[in-house]
Structures are given as C-alpha cells and as structure tokens.
C-alpha positions as protocol buffer text, in pm:
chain_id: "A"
residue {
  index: 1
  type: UNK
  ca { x: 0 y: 0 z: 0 }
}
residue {
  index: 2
  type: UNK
  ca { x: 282 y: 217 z: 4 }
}
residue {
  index: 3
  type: UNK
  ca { x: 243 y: 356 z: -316 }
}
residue {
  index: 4
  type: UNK
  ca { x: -100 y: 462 z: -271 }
}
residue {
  index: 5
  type: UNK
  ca { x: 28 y: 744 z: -32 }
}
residue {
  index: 6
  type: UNK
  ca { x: 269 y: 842 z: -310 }
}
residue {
  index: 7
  type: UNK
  ca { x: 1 y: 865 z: -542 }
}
residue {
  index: 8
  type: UNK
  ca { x: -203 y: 1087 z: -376 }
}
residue {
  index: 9
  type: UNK
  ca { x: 78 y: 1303 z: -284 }
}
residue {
  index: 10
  type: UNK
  ca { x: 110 y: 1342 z: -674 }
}
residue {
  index: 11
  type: UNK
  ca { x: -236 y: 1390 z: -767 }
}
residue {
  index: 12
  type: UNK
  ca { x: -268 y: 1668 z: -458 }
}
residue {
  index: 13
  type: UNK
  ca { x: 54 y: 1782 z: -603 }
}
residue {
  index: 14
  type: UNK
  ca { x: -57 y: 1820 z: -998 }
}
residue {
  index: 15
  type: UNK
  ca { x: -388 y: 2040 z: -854 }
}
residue {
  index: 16
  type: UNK
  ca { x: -124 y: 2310 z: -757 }
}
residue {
  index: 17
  type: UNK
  ca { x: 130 y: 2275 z: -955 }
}
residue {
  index: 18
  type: UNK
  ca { x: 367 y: 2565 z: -910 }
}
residue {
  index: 19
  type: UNK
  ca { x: 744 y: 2701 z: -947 }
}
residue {
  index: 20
  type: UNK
  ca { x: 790 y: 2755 z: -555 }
}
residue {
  index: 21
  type: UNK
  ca { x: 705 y: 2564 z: -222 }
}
residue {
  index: 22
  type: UNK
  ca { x: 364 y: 2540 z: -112 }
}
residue {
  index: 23
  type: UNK
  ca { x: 321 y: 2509 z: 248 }
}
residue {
  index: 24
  type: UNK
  ca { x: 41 y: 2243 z: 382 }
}
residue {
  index: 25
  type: UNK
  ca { x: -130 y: 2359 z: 737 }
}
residue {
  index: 26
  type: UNK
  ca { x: -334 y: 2159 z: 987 }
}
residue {
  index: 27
  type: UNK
  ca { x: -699 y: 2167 z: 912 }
}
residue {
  index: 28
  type: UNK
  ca { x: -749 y: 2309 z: 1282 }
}
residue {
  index: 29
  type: UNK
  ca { x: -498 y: 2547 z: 1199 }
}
residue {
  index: 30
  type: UNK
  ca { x: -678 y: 2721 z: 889 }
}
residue {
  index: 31
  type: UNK
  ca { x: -895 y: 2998 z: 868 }
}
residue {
  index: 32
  type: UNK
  ca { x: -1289 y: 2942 z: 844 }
}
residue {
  index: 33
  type: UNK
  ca { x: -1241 y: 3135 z: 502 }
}
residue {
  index: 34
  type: UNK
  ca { x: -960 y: 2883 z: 429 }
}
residue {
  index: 35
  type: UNK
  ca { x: -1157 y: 2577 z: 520 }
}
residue {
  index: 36
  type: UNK
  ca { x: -1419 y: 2698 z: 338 }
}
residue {
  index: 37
  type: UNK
  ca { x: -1231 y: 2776 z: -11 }
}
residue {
  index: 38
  type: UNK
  ca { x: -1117 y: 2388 z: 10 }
}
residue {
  index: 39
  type: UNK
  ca { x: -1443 y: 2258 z: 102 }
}
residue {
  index: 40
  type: UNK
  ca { x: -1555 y: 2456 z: -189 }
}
residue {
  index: 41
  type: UNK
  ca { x: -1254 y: 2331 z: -415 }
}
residue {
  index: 42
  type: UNK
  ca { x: -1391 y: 1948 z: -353 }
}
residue {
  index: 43
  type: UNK
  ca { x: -1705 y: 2075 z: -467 }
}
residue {
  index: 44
  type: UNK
  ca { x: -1590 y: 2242 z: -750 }
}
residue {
  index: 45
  type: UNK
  ca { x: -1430 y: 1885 z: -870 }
}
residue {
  index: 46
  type: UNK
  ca { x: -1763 y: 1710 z: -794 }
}
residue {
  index: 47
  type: UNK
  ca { x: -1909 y: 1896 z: -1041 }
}
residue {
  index: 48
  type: UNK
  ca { x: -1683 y: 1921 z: -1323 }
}
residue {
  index: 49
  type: UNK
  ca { x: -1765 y: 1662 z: -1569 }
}
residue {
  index: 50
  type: UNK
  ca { x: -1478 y: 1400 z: -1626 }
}
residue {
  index: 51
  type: UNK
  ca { x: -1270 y: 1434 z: -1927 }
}
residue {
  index: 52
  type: UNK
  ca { x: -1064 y: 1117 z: -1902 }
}
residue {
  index: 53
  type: UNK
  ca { x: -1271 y: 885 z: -2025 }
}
residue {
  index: 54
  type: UNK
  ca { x: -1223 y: 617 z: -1733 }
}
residue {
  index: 55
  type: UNK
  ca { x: -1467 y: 351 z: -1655 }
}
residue {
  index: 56
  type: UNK
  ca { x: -1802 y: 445 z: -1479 }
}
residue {
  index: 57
  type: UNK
  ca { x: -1665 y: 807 z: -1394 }
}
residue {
  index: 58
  type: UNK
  ca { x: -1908 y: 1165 z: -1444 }
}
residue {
  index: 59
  type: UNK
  ca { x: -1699 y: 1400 z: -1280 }
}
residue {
  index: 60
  type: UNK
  ca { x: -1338 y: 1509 z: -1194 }
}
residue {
  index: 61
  type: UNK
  ca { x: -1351 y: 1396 z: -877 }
}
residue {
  index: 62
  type: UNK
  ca { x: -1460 y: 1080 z: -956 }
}
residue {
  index: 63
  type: UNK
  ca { x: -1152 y: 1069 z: -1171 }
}
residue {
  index: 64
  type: UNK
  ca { x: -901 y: 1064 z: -852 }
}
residue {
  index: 65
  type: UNK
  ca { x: -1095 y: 787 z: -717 }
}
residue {
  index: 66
  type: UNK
  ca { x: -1062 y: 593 z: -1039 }
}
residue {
  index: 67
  type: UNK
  ca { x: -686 y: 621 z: -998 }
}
residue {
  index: 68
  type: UNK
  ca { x: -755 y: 425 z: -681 }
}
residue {
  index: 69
  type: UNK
  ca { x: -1007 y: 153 z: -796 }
}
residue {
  index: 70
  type: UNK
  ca { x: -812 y: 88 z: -1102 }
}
residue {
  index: 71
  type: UNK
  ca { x: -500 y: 10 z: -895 }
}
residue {
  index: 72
  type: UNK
  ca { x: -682 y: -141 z: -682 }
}
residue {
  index: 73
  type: UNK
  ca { x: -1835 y: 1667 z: 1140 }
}
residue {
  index: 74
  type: UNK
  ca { x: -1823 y: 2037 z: 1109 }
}
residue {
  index: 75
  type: UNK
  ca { x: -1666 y: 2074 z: 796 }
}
residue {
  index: 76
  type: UNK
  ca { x: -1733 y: 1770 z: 623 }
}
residue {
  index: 77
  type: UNK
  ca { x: -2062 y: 1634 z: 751 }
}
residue {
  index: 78
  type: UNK
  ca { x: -2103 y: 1393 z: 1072 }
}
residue {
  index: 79
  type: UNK
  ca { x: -2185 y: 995 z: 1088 }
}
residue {
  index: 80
  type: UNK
  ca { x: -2423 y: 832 z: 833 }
}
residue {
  index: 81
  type: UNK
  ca { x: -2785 y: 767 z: 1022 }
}
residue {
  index: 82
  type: UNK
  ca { x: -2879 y: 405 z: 1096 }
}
residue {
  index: 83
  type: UNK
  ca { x: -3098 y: 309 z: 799 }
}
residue {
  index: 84
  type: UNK
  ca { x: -2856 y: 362 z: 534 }
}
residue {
  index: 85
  type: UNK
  ca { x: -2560 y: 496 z: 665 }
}
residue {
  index: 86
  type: UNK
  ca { x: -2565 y: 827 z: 465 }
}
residue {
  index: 87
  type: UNK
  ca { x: -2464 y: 1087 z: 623 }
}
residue {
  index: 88
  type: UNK
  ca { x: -2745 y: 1416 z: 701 }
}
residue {
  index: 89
  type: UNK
  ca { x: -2570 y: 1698 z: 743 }
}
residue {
  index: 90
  type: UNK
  ca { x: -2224 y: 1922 z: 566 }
}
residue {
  index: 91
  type: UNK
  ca { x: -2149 y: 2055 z: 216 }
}
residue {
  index: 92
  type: UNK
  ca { x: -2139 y: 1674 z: 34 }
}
residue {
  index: 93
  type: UNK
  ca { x: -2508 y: 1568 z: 191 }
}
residue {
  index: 94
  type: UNK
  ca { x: -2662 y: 1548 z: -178 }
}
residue {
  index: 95
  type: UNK
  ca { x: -2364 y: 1457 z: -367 }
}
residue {
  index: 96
  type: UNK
  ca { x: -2397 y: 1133 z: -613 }
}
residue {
  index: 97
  type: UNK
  ca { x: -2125 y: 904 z: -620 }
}
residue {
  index: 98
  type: UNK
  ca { x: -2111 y: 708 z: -973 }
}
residue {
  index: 99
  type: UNK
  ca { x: -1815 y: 445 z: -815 }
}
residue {
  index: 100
  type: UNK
  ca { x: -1891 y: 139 z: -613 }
}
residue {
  index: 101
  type: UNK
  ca { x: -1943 y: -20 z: -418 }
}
residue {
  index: 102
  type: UNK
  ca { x: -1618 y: -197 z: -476 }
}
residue {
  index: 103
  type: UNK
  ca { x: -1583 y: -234 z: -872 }
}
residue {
  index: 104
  type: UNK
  ca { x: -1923 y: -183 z: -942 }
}
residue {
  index: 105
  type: UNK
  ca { x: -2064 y: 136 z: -1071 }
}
residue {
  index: 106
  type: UNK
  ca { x: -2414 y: 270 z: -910 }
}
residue {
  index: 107
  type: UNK
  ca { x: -2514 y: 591 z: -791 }
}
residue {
  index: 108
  type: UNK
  ca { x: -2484 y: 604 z: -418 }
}
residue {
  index: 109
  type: UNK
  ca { x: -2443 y: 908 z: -100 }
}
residue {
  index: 110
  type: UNK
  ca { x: -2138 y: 933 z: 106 }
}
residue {
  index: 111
  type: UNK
  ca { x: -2188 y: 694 z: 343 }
}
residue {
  index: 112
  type: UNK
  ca { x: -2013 y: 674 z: 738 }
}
residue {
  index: 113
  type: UNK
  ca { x: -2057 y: 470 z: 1041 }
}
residue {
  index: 114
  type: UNK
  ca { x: -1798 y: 629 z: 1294 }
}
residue {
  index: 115
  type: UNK
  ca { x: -1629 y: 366 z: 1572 }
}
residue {
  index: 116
  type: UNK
  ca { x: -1428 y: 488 z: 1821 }
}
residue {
  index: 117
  type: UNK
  ca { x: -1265 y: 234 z: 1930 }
}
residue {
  index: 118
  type: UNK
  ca { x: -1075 y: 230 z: 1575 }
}
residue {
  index: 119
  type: UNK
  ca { x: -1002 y: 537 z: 1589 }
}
residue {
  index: 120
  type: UNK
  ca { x: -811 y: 500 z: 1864 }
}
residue {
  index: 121
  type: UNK
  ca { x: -529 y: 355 z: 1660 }
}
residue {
  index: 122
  type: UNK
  ca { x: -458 y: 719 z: 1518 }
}
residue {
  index: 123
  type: UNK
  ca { x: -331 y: 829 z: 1842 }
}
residue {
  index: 124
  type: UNK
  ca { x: -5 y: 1056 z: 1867 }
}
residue {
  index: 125
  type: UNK
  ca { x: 133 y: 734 z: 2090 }
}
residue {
  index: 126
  type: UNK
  ca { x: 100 y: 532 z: 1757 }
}
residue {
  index: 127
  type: UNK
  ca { x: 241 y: 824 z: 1533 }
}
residue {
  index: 128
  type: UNK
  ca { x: 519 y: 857 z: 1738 }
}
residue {
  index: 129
  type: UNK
  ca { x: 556 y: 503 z: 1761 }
}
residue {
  index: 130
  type: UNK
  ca { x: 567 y: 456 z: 1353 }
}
residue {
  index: 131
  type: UNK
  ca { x: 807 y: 768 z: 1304 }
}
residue {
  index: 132
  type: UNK
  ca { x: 1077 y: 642 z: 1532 }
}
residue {
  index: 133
  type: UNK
  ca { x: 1137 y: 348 z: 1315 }
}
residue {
  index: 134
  type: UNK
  ca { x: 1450 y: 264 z: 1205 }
}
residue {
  index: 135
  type: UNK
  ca { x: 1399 y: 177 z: 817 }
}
residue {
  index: 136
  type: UNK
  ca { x: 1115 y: 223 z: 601 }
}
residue {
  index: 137
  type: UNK
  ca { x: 974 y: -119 z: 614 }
}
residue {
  index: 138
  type: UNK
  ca { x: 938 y: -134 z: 974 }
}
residue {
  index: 139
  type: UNK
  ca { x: 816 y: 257 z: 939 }
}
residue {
  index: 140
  type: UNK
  ca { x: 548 y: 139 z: 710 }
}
residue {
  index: 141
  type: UNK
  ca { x: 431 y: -192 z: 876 }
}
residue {
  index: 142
  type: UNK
  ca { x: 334 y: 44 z: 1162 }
}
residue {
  index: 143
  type: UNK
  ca { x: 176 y: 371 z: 972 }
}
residue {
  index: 144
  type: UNK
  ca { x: -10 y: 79 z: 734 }
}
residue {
  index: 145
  type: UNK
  ca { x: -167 y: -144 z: 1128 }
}
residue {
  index: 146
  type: UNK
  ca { x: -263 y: 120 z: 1279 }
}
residue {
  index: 147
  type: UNK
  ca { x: -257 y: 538 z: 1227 }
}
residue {
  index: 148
  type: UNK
  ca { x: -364 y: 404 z: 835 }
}
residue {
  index: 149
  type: UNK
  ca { x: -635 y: 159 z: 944 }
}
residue {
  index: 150
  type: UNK
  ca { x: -743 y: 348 z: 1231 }
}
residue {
  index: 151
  type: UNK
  ca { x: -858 y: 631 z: 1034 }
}
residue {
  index: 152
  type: UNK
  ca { x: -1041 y: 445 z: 767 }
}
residue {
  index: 153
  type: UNK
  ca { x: -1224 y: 189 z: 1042 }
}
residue {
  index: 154
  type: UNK
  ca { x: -1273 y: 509 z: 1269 }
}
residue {
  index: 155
  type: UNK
  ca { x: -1486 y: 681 z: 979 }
}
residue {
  index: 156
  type: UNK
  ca { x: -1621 y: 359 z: 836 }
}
residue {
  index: 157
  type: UNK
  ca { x: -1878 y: 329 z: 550 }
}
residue {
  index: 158
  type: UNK
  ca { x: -1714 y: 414 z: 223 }
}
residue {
  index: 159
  type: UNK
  ca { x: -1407 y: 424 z: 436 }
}
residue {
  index: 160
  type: UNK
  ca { x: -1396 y: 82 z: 436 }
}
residue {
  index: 161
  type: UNK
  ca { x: -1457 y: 17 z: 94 }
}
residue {
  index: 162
  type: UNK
  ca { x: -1097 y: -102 z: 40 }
}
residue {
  index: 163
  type: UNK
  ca { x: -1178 y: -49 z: -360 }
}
residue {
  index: 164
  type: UNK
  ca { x: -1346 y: 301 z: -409 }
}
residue {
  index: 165
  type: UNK
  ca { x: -1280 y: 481 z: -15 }
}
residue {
  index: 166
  type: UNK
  ca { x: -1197 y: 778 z: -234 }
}
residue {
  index: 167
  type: UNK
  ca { x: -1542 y: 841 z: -234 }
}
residue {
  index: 168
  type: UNK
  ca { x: -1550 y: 1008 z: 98 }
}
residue {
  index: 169
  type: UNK
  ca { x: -1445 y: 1378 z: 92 }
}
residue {
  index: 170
  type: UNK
  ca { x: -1252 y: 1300 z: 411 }
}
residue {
  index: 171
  type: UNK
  ca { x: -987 y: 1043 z: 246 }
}
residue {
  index: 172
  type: UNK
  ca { x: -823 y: 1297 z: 114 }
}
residue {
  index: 173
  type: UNK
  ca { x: -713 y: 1452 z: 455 }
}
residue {
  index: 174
  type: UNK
  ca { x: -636 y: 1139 z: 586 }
}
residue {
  index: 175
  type: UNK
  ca { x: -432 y: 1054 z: 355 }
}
residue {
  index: 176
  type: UNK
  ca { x: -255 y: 1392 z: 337 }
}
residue {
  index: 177
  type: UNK
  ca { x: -220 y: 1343 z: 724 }
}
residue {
  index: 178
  type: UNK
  ca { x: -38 y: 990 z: 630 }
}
residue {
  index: 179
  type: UNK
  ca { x: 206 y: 1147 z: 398 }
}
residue {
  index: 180
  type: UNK
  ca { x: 271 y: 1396 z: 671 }
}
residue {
  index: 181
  type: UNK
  ca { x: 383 y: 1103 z: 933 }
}
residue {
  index: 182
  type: UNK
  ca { x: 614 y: 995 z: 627 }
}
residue {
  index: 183
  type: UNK
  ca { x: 770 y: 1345 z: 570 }
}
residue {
  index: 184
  type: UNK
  ca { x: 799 y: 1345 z: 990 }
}
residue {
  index: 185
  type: UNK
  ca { x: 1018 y: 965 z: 955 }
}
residue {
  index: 186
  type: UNK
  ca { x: 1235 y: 1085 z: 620 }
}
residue {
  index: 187
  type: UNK
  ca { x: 1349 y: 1409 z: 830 }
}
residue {
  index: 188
  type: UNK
  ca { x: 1497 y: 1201 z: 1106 }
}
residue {
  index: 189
  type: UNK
  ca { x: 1719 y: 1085 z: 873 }
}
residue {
  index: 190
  type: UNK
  ca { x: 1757 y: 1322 z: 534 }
}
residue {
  index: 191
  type: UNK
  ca { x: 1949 y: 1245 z: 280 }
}
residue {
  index: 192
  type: UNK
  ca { x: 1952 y: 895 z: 346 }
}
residue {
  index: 193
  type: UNK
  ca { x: 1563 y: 851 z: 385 }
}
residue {
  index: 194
  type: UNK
  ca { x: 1484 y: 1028 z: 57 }
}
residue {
  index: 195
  type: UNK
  ca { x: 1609 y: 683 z: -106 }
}
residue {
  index: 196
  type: UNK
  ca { x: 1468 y: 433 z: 104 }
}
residue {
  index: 197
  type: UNK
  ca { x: 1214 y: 221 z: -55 }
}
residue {
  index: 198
  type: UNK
  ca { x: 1043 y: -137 z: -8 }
}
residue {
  index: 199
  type: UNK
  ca { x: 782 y: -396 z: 74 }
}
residue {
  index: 200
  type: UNK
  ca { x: 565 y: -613 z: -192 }
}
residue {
  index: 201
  type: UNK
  ca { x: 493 y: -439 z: -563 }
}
residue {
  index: 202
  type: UNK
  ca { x: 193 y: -674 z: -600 }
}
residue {
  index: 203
  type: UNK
  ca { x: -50 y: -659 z: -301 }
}
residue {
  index: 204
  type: UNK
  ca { x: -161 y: -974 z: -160 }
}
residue {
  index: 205
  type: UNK
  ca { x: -538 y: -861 z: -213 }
}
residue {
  index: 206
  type: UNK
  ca { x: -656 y: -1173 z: 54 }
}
residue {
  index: 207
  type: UNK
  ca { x: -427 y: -1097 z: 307 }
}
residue {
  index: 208
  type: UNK
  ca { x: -492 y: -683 z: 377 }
}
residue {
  index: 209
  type: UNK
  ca { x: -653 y: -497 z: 641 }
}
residue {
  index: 210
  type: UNK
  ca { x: -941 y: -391 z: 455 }
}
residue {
  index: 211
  type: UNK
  ca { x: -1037 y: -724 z: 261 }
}
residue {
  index: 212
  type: UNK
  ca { x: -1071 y: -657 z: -165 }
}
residue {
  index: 213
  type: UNK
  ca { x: -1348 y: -803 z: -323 }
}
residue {
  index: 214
  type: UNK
  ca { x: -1336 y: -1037 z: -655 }
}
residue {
  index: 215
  type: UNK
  ca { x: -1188 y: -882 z: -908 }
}
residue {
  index: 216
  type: UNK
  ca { x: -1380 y: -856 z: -1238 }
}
residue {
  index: 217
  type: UNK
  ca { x: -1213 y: -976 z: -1538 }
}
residue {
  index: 218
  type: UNK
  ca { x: -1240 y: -632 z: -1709 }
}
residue {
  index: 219
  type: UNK
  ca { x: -954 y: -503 z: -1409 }
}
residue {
  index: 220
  type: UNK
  ca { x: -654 y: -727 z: -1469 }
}
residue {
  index: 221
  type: UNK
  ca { x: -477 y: -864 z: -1139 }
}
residue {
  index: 222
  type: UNK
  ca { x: -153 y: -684 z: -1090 }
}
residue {
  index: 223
  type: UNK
  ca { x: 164 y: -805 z: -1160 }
}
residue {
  index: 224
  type: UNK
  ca { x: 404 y: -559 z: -1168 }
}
residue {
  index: 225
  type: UNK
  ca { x: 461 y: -256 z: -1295 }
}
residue {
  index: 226
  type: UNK
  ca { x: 655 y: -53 z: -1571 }
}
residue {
  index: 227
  type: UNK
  ca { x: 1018 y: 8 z: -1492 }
}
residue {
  index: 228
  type: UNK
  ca { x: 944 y: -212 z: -1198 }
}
residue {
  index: 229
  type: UNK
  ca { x: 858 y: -603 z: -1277 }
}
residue {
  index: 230
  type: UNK
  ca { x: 946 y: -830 z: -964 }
}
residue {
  index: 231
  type: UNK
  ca { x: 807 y: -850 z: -587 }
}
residue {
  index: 232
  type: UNK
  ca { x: 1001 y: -585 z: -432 }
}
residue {
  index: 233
  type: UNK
  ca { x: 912 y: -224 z: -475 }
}
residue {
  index: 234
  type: UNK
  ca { x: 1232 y: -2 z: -616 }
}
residue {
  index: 235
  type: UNK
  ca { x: 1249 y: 367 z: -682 }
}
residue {
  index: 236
  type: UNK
  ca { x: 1185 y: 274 z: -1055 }
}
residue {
  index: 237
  type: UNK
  ca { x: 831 y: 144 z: -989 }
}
residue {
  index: 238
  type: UNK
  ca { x: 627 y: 429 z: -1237 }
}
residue {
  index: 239
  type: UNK
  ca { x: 304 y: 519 z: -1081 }
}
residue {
  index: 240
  type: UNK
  ca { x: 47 y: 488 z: -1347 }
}
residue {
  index: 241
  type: UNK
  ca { x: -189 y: 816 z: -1305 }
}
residue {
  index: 242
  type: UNK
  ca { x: -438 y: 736 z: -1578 }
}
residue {
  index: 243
  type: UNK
  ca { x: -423 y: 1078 z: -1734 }
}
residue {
  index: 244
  type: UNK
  ca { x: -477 y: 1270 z: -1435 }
}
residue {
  index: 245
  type: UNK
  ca { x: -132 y: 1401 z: -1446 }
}
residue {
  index: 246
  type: UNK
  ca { x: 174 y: 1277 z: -1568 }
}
residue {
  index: 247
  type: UNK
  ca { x: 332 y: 931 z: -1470 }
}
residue {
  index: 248
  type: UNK
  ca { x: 616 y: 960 z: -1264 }
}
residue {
  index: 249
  type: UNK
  ca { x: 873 y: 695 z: -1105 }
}
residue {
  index: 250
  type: UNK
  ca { x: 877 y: 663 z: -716 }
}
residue {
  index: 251
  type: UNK
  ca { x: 1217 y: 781 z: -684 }
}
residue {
  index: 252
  type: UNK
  ca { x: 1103 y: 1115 z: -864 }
}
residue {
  index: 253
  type: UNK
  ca { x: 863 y: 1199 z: -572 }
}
residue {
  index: 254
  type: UNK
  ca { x: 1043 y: 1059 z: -256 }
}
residue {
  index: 255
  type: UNK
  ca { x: 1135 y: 1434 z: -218 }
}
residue {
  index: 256
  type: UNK
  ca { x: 857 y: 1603 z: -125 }
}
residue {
  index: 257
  type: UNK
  ca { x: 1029 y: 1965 z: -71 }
}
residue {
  index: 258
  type: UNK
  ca { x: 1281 y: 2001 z: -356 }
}
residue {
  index: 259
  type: UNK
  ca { x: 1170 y: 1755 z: -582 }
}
residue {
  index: 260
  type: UNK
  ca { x: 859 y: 1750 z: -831 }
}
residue {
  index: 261
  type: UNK
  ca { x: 624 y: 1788 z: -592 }
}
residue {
  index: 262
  type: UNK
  ca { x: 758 y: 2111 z: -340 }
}
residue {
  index: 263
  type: UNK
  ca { x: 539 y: 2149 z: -75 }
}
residue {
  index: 264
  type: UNK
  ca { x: 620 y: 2113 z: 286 }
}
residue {
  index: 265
  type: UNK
  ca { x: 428 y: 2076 z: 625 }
}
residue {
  index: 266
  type: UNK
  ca { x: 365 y: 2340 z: 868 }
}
residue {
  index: 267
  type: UNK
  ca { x: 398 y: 2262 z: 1223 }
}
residue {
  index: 268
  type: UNK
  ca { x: 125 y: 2446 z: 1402 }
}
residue {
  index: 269
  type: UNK
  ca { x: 360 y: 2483 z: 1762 }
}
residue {
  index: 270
  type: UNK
  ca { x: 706 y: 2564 z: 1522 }
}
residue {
  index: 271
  type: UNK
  ca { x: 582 y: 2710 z: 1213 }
}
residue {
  index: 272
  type: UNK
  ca { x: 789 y: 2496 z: 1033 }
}
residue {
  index: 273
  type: UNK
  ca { x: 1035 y: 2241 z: 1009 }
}
C-alpha cells in the first residue's frame, strides 16, 4: 500500500502545480475562510464533468478515485444515520457518487458509520511510535496497522470500501495526514531517507486490512509494474496516473520539498520544520 500514499501526494501535487514551495497547514490550523475555499474546491471537482474517459466516472472527482479503484463533522458532515448509513448533514449531503461499491458502478451518497474504538489507533502514541522506526519497512508496517487503518475503520462506510474509499471527501485529509507522518520519519534521517524504498509491488489482495473483493475480469490482477517487474518495490516502480497528471517513477517523488512535488508541512507549535 505504500504507493498509494505516493500517489495521492502526486495527484494533490498536480492540482497546484507551481514554481515555488507550497506550504500544507493543519486543518485546525486554517482559517474558516480557508476551510471553506477547500471545502468549496472538492465541490468544485464534484461537479466538473470528467474528461478522461475512465470507466463508470461523471466527474473530476470521480476521476481521482478511479486512480484508486483501477490500482486497486463540522466541515465535512457527521456519521451516516442508521438506515442507510448516509450521512445528514455538511457541504457533500446530496452529492452522487457514480463508483462502487467496490468495482461496481451505481449511484450512491457518502456513506459513514464512525467507531471509536478504531479510531483510537490514530493516536499521537501510535504516530510517534511509527516515526521512530529505524527503516522504512518497519516505518510502514506500523503507519499501514494502525494510524492508516485506524482512520479508515474510525470513519467507516465508504471508508472501508478497500476499492473506491476515495469516495469520501474526508480520504483525502487522511491521507494527506499519512504522507505527513512519512515526511515526519524521512526528516529524522535526510538524505539517506529520501532513497529508502520497499515492501511487496503486487499486493496480496486476501491478506490486507481492509479485505478486496473479486476482481472482475475487465480489471486485470496486478503483476508488476513498468520500470518495476518483480516483488520488491524499487524507486523505478512508475506510478500509473491514468491521465490525471503525468506518470512519474517513485524515486522522482520521494522528495517532497525540492523535488517535483515542493510542498512542505507546517507545524502548528514551530511554524515549520
């Protein structure tokens, strides 16, 4: 799963593409004008009509998801109510989701059924625990068990939809927040860090914490990938972007402040790094 929170580093990325840095804030941290130009940003996508031509997809936004499927509260609305699990409340109450469930395509709400006692595996105890790693592989085996898992079983519904969870607004910040507890274990240990890569290149799709269903015929099984063909994920693996931006090796984004990307976190207590 690795490369999933590379991907969506690079899709983020290609939305503001730009010469200089960009600086990423803590929600909490953000103006209510600020929260309110992203919220209206996702909602902007929602109703842009795709362009990409990729399967079972109506709108931009449905397009980042696709990325995903194809590889495999205040703000944002509360829990989904008990009949249905769709949520009642927040900017995305009435939007239509064309994706899912799984690798089916049907129109469906954004759908939630919060549980607290996963959530409790996104603790700072657990963050801290996963950044003070010692190499990537034992750095990711802890972000994937519990601050990753946590926040999709804590949220639940489409959350959990191991396929299409894309289609929640709020997987987006979570998995911003994931990249963030990466950037937090590469500084501990920069240059060396910005190189270190691993772990299976073809999921085990029966043995993951958030089961996958059958896979139709019409979505090959992975086995591989371009500039990348055995078991072992290198900084040659090319993440495939399906149009929404251009395709770029691993090893081309594992610098998240000088590289392609530029952007770095703020720290609300520092300011910075």
């Amino acid at each position: 799963m690795a490369k999933y929170f590379i991907i969506l580093s690079l899709l983020l990325a290609f939305c503001t593409a730009t010469s200089h840095r960009l600086r990423r804030h803590a929600w909490h941290t953000l103006t209510p004008a600020q929260n309110s130009s992203y919220i209206s940003a996702e909602l902007c996508l929602m109703h842009t009509p795709s362009k990409l031509s990729l399967p079972g997809t109506t709108s931009r936004y449905e397009e980042l998801q696709a990325v995903h499927q194809l590889e495999m509260m205040q703000w944002f609305g509360g829990d989904g109510r008990p009949q249905d699990g769709c949520i009642t409340n927040g900017p995305f109450v009435n939007f239509t989701n064309h994706l899912g469930p799984a690798y089916a395509y049907t129109s469906h709400c954004v759908t939630r059924r919060f549980n607290e006692t996963c959530s409790a595996q996104t603790a700072q105890v657990f963050v801290d625990e996963c950044v003070a790693k010692g190499d990537w592989l034992g750095a990711w085996t802890c972000i994937e068990g519990k601050p990753h898992t946590g926040g999709h079983g804590g949220v639940g519904g489409l959350m959990l939809d191991a396929v299409v969870s894309p289609r929640d607004p709020l997987f987006y910040l979570h998995h911003t927040w994931l990249d963030k507890i990466w950037a937090d274990w590469q500084v501990r240990d920069l240059p060396k860090r910005l190189s270190e890569m691993g772990g299976d290149n073809v999921q085990d799709e029966g043995n993951l914490p958030l089961p996958f269903p059958p896979r139709p015929d019409s979505i090959p099984k992975s086995t591989g990938a371009d500039g990348d063909p055995g078991n072992v994920t290198t900084l040659e693996h090319v993440l495939n972007m399906y149009g929404n931006g251009p395709n770029r090796t691993i090893g081309e984004v594992m610098d998240i402040w000088d590289g392609v990307l530029r952007y770095e976190y703020v720290e609300p207590e520092t300011g910075g790094y």
